[in-house]
C-alpha positions, 0 to 999 in steps of 0.5 A, a space after each residue: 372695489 371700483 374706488 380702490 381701482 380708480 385711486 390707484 390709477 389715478 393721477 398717472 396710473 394705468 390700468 392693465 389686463 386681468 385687473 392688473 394695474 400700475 399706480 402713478 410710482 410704477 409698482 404693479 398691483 392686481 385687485 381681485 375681488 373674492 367673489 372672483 372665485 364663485 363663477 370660475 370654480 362652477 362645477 361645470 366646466 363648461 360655465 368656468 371656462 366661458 367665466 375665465 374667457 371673459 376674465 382674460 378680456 378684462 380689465 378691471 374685474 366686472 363679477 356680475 358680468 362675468 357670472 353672465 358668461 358663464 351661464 351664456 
């Protein structure tokens, strides 16, 4: 993932908020990983919401952080 990520902005790309990108071209494009899912659809609502908290300050999607802030 981090390598598809990096090769996108490349070479005068940039990155944008909530794994949001444009390429050197100017198209837009979102990488999000599929394990993307597991922290923000935890059946407590609590822990999704601490997970979607986190994912807005994002900008390229971090899973493993994420499942951290859901736990708190």
């Amino acid at each position: 993932m981090t390598g598809c990520w990096n090769a996108l902005i490349a070479d005068g790309g940039s990155p944008g908020q909530c794994a949001w990108l444009n390429d050197k071209f100017g198209l837009s494009g979102q990488i999000v990983p599929k394990a993307l899912g597991r922290p923000l659809s935890d059946p407590d609502a609590a822990k999704g919401g601490r997970a979607m908290k986190a994912t807005i300050r994002m900008t390229r999607i971090d899973v493993a952080a994420l499942e951290r802030a859901a736990t708190g």
